[in-house]
C-alpha positions in Angstrom: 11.4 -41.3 -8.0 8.9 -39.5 -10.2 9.6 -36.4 -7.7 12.7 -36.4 -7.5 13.4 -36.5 -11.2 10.8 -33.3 -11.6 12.8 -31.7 -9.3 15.9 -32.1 -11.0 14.8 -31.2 -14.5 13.3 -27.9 -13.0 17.2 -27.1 -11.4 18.6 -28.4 -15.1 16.1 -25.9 -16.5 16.2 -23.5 -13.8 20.5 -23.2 -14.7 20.2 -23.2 -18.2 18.1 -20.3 -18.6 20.0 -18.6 -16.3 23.2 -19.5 -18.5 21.2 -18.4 -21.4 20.2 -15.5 -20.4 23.9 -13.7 -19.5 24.9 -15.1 -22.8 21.8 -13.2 -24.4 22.7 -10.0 -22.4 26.6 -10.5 -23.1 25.6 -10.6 -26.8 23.6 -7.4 -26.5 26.1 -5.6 -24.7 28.2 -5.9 -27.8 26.1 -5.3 -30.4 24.7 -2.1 -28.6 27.7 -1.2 -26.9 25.4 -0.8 -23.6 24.7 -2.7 -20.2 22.1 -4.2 -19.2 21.2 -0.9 -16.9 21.5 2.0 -19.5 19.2 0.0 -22.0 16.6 0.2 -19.1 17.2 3.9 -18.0 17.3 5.4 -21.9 14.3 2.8 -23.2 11.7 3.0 -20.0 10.3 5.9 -18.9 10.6 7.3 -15.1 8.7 5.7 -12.2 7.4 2.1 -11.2 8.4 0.6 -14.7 12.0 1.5 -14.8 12.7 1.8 -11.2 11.2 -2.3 -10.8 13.8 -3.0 -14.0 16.9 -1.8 -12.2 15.7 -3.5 -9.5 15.8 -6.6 -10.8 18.4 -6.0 -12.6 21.2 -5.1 -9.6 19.3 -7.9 -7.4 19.8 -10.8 -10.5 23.5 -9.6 -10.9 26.3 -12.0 -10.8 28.3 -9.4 -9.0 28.1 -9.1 -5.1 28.7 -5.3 -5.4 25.4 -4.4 -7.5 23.4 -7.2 -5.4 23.9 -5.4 -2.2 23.6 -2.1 -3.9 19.9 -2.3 -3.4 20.4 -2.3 0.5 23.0 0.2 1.3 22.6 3.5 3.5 20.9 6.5 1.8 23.8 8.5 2.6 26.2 6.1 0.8 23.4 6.2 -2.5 26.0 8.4 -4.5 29.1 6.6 -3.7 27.0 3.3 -4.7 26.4 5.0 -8.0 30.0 5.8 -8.4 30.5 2.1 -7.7 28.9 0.8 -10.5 29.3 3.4 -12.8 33.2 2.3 -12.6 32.2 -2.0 -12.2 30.5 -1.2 -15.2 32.8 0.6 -16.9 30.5 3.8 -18.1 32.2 7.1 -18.8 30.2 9.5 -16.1 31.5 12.5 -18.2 29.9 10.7 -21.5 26.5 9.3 -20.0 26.0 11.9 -16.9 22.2 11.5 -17.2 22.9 7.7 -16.2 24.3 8.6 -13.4 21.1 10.7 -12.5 18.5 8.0 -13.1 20.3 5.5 -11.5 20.3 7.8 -8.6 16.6 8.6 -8.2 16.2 4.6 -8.5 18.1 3.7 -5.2 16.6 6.1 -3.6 13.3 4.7 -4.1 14.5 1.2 -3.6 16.3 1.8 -0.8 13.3 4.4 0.8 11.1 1.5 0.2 12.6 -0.6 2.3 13.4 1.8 4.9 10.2 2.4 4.7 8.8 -0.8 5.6 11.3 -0.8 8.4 10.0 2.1 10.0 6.2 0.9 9.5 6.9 -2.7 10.6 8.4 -0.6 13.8 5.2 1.5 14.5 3.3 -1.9 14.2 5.6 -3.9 17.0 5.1 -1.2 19.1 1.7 -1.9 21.7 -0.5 1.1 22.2 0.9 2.1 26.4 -2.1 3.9 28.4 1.0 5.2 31.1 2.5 7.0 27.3 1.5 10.6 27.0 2.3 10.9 24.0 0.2 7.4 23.3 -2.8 9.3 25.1 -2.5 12.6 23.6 -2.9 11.0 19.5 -6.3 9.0 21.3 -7.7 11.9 22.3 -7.1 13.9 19.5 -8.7 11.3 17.4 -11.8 11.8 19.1 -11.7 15.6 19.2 -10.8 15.4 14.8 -14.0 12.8 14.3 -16.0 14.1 16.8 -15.4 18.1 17.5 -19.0 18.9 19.2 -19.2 16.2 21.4 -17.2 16.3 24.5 -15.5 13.3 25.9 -16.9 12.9 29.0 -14.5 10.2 30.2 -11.2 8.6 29.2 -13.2 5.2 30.1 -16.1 5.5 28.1 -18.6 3.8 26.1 -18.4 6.8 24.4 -15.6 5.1 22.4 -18.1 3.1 20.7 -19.8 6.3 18.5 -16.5 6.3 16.2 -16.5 2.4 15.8 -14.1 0.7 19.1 -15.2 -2.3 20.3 -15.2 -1.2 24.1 -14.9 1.3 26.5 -11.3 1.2 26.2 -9.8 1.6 23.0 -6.1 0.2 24.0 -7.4 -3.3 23.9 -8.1 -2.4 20.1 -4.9 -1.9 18.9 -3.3 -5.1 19.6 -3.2 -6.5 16.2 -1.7 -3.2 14.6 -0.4 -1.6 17.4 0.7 2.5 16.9 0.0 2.1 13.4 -3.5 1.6 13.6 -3.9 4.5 15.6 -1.3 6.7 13.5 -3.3 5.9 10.2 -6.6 6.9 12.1 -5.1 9.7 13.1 -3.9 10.7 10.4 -7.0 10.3 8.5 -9.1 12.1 10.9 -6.7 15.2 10.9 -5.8 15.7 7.1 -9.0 14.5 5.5 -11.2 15.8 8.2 -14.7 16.6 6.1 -14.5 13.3 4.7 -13.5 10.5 7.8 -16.4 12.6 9.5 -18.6 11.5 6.5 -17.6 8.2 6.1 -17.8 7.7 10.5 -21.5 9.1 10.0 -22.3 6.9 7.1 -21.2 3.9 9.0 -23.0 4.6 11.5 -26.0 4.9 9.7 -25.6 3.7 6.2 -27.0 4.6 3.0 -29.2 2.9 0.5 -27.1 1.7 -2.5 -29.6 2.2 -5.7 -30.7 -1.0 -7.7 -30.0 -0.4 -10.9 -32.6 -1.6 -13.6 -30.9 -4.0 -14.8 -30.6 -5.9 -11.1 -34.5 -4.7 -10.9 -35.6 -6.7 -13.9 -33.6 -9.7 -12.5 -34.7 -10.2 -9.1 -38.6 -11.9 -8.8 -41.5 -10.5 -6.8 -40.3 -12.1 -3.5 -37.0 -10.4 -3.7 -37.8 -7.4 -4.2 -40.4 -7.7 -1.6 -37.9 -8.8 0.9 -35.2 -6.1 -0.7 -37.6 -3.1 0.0 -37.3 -3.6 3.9 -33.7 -4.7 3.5 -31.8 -2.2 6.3 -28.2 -1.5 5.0 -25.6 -2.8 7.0 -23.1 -0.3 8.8 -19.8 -1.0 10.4 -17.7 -0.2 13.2 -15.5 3.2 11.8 -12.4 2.5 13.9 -12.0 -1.7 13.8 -12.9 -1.3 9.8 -9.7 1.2 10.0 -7.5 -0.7 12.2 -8.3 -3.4 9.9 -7.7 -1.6 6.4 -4.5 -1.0 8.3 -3.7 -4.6 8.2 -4.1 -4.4 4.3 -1.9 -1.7 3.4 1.0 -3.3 5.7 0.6 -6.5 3.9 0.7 -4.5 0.5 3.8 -2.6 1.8 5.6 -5.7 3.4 4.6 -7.9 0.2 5.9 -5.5 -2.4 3.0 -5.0 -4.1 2.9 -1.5 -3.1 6.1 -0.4 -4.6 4.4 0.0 -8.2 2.1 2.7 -6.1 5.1 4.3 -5.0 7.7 4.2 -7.7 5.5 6.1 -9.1 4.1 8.9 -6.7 7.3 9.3 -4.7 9.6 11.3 -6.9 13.0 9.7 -4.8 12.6 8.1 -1.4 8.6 7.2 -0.2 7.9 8.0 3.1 5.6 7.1 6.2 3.5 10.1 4.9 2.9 8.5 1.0 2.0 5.1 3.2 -0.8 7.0 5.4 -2.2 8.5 2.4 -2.6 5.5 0.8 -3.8 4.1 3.5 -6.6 7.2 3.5 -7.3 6.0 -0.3 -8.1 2.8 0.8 -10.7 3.8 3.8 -12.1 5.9 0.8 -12.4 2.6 -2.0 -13.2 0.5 1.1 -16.1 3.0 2.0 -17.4 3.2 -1.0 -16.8 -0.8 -2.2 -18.7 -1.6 1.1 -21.6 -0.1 -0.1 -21.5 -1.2 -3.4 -21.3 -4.7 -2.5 -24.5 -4.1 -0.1 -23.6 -7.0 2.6 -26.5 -9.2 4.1 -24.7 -8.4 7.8 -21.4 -7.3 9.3 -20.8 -11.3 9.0 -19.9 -10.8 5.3 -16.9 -8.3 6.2 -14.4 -10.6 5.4 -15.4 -12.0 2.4 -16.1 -8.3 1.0 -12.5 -7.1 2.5 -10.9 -10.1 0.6 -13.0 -9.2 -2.6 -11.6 -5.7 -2.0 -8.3 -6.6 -1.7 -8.3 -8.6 -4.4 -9.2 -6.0 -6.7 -6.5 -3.8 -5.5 -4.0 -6.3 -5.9 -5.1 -6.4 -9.7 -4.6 -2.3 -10.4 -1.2 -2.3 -8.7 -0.3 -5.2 -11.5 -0.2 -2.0 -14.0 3.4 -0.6 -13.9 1.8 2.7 -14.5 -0.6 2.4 -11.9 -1.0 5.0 -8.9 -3.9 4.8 -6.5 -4.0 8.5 -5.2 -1.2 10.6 -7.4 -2.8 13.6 -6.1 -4.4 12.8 -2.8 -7.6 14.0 -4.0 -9.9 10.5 -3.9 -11.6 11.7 -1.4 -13.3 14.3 -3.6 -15.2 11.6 -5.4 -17.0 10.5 -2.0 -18.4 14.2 -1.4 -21.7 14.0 -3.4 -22.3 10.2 -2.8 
């Protein structure tokens, strides 16, 4: 009874604030002689801020036209605008720079979800050993992260050097199917210098240096113990694969779109998701070693730590991991 009289005080409560709040927005409307979605465009600034606003504006709206206006075909974007500009009943010759940043907002809500169609996609599709084209992107993986040392076979333990599990890769991909290998892929070929760093260091890992204030805390067993401590490495391509299941459930989760509201000036693309995905082998690299694990047994915990923290930037609207693509510069002189 207890239960069900919760739950019907939370649907009272749920309606009345709901009620509430068009009356509040019915009452500003008049006394500003504005909607809801010019007070957002002319008081927030471009990017993840105002573009989340409209968002939630169209998606919260009572009318089925602005609702589904988040979901229509790129192509149809303008005649959308056109659509609301009229349901709305704004003068496009009066407020023509509404028209404009209305625009660039569909774009990038509709891009993002096209987006995470076309990645979801990649990610159904298995990695096929009879596929070419499957083959070719292996292959070329190898030759990016390993340019002086000759694949002997295409069955080879060779595979194991740049962090696969066997002596087949294919097997590897299951969980994240093309994308995985895409992501690698595209790490290896556009940040060259610095996946061949971060494969070496993995391979054999650095020292991170105690500070003195971790010095002074640990006694004189620890620090014996700590002094023949070896640091523990990890396997390049399953760590990848993996950090590839991250940024998926950023994308898929929105959690990403604050990232990319504000990087991608109109629709984000597969490209904006593999370099963010490169940022994140980058933070992960270097977050790996500044947590200095015990053993490889630790990953998990130190991936959730890790994705926890990203989680907590992208809660800043004006937050963008890699605005520039140039994190990786920060990992040359570590």
């Amino acid at each position: 009874m207890k239960h069900f009289l919760r739950m019907f005080v939370q649907v009272c409560l749920y309606f009345y604030c709901k009620c509430l709040w068009r009356c509040l927005k019915f009452v500003v409307r008049k006394l500003t002689g504005q909607c809801e979605l010019q007070r957002i465009c002319y008081n927030t600034k471009p990017g993840a801020a105002r573009t989340m606003k409209i968002e939630a504006s169209l998606k919260g709206s009572k009318s089925k036209r602005l609702q589904t206006s988040v979901s229509v075909h790129p192509d149809a974007i303008e005649k959308t605008i056109d659509d609301i500009m009229e349901l709305k009943r704004i003068n496009p010759d009066i407020n023509p720079q509404l028209g404009v940043s209305l625009q660039a907002c569909l774009l990038q809500i509709v891009g993002y979800r096209n987006l995470i169609a076309e990645v979801e996609k990649l990610r159904r599709e298995p990695y096929d050993s009879d596929n070419p084209q499957h083959e070719e992107m292996l292959l070329k993986l190898w030759k990016c992260l390993k340019p002086n040392s000759p694949l002997k076979a295409r069955i080879s333990k060779q595979w194991c050097e740049i962090g696969f599990q066997g002596d087949d890769p294919k097997t590897d991909f299951r969980g994240m199917g093309l994308l995985g290998l895409y992501n690698l892929v595209y790490f290896a070929e556009w940040d060259t210098e610095i996946a061949q760093q971060v494969l070496s260091d993995s391979l054999q890992p650095k020292y991170r240096e105690v500070t003195k204030k971790e010095l002074s805390q640990f006694s004189k067993a620890e620090w014996e113990k700590k002094k023949f401590d070896k640091a523990i490495g990890y396997s390049f391509a399953i760590v990848g694969i993996n950090i590839t299941d991250l940024a998926y459930n950023l994308l898929v989760s929105g959690a990403l779109k604050t990232h990319f509201y504000n990087v991608a000036p109109e629709a984000p693309t597969l490209t904006h998701f593999q370099q963010t995905f490169c940022y994140l082998m980058h933070e992960f690299h270097k977050f790996w070693i500044e947590e200095d694990p015990l053993d490889i047994m630790e990953f998990n915990r130190v991936r959730e730590k890790f994705h926890k923290r990203i989680l907590k930037q992208l809660q800043n609207p004006e937050m963008a991991l890699c605005p520039h693509f140039a994190a990786s510069e920060s990992l040359i002189n570590m």
